[in-house]
C-alpha positions as CSV (number, residue, x, y, z in Angstrom):
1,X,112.2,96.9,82.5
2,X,114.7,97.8,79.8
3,X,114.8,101.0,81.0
4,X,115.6,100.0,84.4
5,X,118.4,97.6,83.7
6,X,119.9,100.4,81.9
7,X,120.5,102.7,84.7
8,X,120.7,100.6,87.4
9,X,123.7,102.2,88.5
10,X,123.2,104.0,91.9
11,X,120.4,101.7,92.7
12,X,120.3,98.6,95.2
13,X,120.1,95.4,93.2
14,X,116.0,96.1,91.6
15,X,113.8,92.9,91.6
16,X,111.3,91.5,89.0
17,X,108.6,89.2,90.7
18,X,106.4,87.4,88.4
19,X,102.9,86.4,90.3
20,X,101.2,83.7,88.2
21,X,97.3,83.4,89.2
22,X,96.7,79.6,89.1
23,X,93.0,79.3,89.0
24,X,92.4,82.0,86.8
25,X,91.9,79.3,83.3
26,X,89.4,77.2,85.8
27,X,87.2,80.6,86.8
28,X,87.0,81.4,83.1
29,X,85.7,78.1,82.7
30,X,83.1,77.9,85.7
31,X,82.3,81.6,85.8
32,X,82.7,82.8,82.4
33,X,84.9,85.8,80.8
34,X,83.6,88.7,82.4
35,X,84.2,86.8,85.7
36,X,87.6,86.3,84.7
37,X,88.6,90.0,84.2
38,X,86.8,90.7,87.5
39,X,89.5,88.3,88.8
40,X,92.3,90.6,87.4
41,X,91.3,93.8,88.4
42,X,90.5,92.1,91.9
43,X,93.9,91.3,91.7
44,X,95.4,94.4,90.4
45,X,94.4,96.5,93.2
46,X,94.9,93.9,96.1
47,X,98.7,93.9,94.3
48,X,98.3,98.0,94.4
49,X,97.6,97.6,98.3
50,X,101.2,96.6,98.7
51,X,103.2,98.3,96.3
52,X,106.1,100.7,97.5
53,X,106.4,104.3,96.2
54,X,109.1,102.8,94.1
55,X,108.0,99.8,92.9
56,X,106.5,99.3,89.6
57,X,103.3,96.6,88.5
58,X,101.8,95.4,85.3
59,X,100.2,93.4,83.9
60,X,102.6,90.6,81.7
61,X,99.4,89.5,80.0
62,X,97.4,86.5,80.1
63,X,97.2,85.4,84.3
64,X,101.1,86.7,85.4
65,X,101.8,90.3,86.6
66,X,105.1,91.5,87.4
67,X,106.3,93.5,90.2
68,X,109.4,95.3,89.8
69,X,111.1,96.4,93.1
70,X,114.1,99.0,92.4
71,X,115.4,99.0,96.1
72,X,115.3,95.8,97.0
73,X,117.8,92.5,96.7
74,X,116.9,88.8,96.8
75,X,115.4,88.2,100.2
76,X,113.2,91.8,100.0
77,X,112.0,90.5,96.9
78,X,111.0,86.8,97.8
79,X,109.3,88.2,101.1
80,X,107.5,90.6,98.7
81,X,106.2,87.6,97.0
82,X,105.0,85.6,100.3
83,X,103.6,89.2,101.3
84,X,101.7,89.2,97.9
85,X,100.7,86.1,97.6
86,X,99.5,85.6,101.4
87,X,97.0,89.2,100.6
88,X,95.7,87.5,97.9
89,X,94.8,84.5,99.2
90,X,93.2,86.8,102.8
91,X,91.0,88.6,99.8
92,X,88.9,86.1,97.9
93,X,86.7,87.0,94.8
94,X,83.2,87.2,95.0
95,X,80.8,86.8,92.0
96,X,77.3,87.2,92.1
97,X,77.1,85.7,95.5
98,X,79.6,83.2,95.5
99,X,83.1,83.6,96.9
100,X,86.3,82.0,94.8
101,X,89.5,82.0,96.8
102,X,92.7,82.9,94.7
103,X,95.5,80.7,94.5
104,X,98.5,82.8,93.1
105,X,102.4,81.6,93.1
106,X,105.2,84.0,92.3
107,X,109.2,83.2,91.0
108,X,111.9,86.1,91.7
109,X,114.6,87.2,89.9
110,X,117.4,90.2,90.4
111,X,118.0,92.3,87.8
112,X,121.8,92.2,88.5
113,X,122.2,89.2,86.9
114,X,120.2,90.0,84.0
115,X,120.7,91.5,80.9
116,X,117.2,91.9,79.1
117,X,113.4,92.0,79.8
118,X,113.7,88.6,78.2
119,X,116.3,86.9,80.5
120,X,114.9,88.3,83.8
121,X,111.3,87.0,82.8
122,X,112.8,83.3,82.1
123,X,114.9,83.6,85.4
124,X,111.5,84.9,87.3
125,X,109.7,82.2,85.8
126,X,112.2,79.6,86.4
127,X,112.0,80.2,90.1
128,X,108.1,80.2,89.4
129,X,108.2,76.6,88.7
130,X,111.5,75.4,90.6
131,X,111.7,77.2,93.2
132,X,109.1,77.4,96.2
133,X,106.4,79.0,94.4
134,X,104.7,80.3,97.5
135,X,101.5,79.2,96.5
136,X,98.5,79.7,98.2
137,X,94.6,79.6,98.0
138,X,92.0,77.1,99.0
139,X,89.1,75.2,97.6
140,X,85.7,77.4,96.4
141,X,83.8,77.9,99.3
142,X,79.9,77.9,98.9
């Protein structure tokens, strides 16, 4: 990300999208630790499904993972979210023979109006937990 906020000149206004996977604590605790990182990698490549050529994903540790768009601007970024939160809601985990749905909620913030990793993680995560969250997910189904 500091790299990016660097030499943002010449690019549309880039995007960081912070994706917080809500249940993930409550699986460790029913399922265990292995299930857990299961639920990541699940996760990981759902997020990969929807990834542009330019956009960049991680892991930000723990249950987040950012998303950062580098052509985008607000509204491309928050229908990013909804996009990536609705796919990982439609693709539920299984684990030996049960199936957990995913609830996931994601906070955006613009890069334009940040000046370190730092600030555009707090501004992400601010919208996170203001903002609409566009959570998603149901109960466990048998």
């Amino acid at each position: 990300m500091t790299h990016v906020l660097a030499h943002m000149e010449g690019l549309t206004t880039p995007s960081l999208i912070v994706l917080h996977l809500v249940n993930a604590d409550d699986i460790r605790r029913r399922l265990g630790r292995n299930a857990l990182d299961g639920v990541l990698i699940h996760v990981s490549s759902v997020i990969d499904t929807i990834l542009e050529p330019t956009d960049v994903a991680g892991s930000l540790g723990g249950n987040d993972f950012g998303l950062i768009q580098l052509v985008s601007d607000l509204t491309l970024a928050q229908n990013k979210a909804k996009d990536l939160v609705q796919a990982i809601a439609a693709a539920p985990f299984q684990w030996q023979g049960k199936i957990t749905p995913l609830e996931t909620m994601a906070g955006v913030a613009t890069l334009a109006t940040t000046e370190t990793p730092e600030a555009a993680l707090i501004a992400a995560d601010k919208d996170l937990i203001s903002g609409p969250g566009f959570i998603s997910g149901e109960d466990e189904t048998p």
